[in-house]
N, C-alpha and C positions, 0 to 999 in steps of 0.2 A: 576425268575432270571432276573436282567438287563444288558440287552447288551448294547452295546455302540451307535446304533439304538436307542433307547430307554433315552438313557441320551441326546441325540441330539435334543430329539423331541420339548421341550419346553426352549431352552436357555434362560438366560436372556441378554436382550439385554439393552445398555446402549449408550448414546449418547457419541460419541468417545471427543467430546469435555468437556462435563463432566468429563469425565476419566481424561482427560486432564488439566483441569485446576480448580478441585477441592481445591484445596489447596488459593488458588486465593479467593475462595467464602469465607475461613474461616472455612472450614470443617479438621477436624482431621481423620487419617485412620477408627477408631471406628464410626462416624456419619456419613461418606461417606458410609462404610458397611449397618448400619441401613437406610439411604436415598436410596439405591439400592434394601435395601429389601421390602421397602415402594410403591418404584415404580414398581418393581415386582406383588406385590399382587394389585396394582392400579385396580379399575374395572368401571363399565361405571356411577355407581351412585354414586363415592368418595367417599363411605363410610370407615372411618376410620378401617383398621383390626383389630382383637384381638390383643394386647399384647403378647399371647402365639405364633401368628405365626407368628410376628414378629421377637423374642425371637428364636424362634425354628434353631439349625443351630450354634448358638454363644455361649459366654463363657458367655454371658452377663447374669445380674439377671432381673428379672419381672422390680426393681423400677431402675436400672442404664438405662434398652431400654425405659423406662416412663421419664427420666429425660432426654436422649438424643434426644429424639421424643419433647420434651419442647424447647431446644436448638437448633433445626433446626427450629422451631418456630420463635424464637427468633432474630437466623442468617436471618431472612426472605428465608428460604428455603422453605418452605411449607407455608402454613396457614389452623388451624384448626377451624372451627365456629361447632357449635352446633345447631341446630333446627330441626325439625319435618321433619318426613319421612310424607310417603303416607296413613300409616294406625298411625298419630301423635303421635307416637312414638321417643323420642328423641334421634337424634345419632350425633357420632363426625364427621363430614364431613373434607374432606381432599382434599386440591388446592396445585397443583407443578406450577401454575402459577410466581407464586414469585423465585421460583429456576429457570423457565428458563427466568425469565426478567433480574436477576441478571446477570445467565450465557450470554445472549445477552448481556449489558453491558462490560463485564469482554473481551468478545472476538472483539468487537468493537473497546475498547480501547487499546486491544493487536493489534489489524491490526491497529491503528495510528501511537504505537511504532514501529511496525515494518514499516510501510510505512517513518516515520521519520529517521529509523535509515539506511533505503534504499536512500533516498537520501541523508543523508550527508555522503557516503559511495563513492555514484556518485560525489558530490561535490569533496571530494579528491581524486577522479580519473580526475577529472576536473582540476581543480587545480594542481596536477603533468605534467598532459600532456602540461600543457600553461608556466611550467618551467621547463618540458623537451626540448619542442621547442624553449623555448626565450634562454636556453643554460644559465640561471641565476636563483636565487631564485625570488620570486617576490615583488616588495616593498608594503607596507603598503599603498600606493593608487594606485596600479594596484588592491591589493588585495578585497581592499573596490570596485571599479567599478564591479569588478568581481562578487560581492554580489550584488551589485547594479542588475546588469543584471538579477539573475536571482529572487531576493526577490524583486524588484520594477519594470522593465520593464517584469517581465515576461517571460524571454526568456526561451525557454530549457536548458537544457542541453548537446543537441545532434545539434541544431541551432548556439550555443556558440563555439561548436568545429568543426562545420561548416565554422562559419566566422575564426575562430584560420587558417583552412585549406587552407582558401581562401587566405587571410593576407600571408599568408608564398609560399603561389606559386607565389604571385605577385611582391613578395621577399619585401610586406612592412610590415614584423613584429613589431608593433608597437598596446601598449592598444588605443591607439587614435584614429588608423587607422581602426581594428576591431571594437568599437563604431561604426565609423562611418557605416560599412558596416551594423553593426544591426540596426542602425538610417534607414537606407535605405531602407533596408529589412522590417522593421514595419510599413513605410511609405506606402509600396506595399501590404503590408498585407500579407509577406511571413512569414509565420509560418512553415514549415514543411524542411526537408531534401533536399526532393525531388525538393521543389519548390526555394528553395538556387540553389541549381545545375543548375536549369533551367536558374536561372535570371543569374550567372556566365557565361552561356556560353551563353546567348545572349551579353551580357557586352562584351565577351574575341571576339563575331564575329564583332560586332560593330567597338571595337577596329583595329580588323584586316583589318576591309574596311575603316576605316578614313587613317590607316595607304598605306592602297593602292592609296588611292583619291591621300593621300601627293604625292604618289611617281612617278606621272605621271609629266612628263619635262611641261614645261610653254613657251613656244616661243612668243615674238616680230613680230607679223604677221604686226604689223604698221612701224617698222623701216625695214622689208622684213629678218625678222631672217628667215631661212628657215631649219626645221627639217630633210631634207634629204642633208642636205648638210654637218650634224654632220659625 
């Protein structure tokens, strides 16, 4: 009698990305099944299984799992060669090499569309926040500099709404004014968040002590001005 112990004991296991993006290879439900049963009975010399125990399991006939086993050939899912065993005896030899070169590919180019679709995702979150704060839509040559920045200078994303942040505390929102501050910033080789922040409040201390220098009185010690007599 089998217990559920017992059904556990030999799952078949299948690469969840397989699972996943079969359809992608050019596999229909019926050759996915047959490519699962394939890999299944896979053993350490790739010798091709019987027929029947491929078969064994499905609705399928001996020549529809002969023709789909041709078709995964074809799709370059497998590859089947022919030649001499050990005792030269001729067998079907069987490679999943080709299925998972394919599937590499396939998942590759699925993380570029996704990386692609991640950033122009960021861009229009870019792009809203630079005409939430300018309090206007943006025109067609803010819009271009804006691209500019980050397809030709490089800049971030997160460096971009950095300088956006700096521009509006200094209260000078303006696309020319931010250039400049990234002009600046790439001159110093600041690339990062952090190092924005840093170079701002050396800037904003700077500031603060020119503004003290100005603010010391200046006296006429040659015409006898005398500061205590203010």
């Amino acid at each position: 009698m089998y217990t559920r112990e017992m059904l556990r004991e030999k799952p078949v296991v299948i690469q969840r990305a397989l699972f996943n993006h079969y359809v992608e290879l050019g596999l229909n439900e019926k050759q996915f099944v047959i490519l699962i049963k394939l890999l299944d009975q896979e053993n350490e010399r790739n010798i091709q299984p019987p027929l029947e125990d491929v078969q064994q399991g499905t609705s399928l006939s001996i020549q529809e799992v002969s023709h789909i086993i041709n078709q995964l050939s074809q799709l370059k899912c497998i590859d089947i060669k022919i030649e001499k065993d050990e005792q030269h005896k001729y067998n079907e030899f069987i490679s999943f090499d080709p299925l998972f070169e394919q599937l590499a590919l396939v998942l590759n180019e699925t993380k570029q569309e996704n990386k692609a679709e991640d950033q122009n995702n960021q861009f229009k979150k870019l792009f809203q926040e630079f005409e939430s704060t300018f309090g206007r839509p943006l025109t067609p040559l803010e819009v271009q500099t804006l691209n500019h920045w980050i397809d030709t200078d490089r800049h971030s994303n997160e460096l971009i709404r950095s300088a956006l942040n700096e521009a509006h505390s200094l209260d000078k929102l303006s696309i020319k004014y931010i250039d400049r501050i990234l002009l600046n910033w790439k001159k110093k080789n600041i690339t990062t968040v952090q190092s924005s922040k840093e170079e701002s409040e050396k800037f904003n201390q700077n500031k603060k002590l020119k503004q003290n220098v100005n603010s010391i009185p200046i006296f006429d010690w040659v015409n006898g001005e005398n500061p205590y007599d203010k």
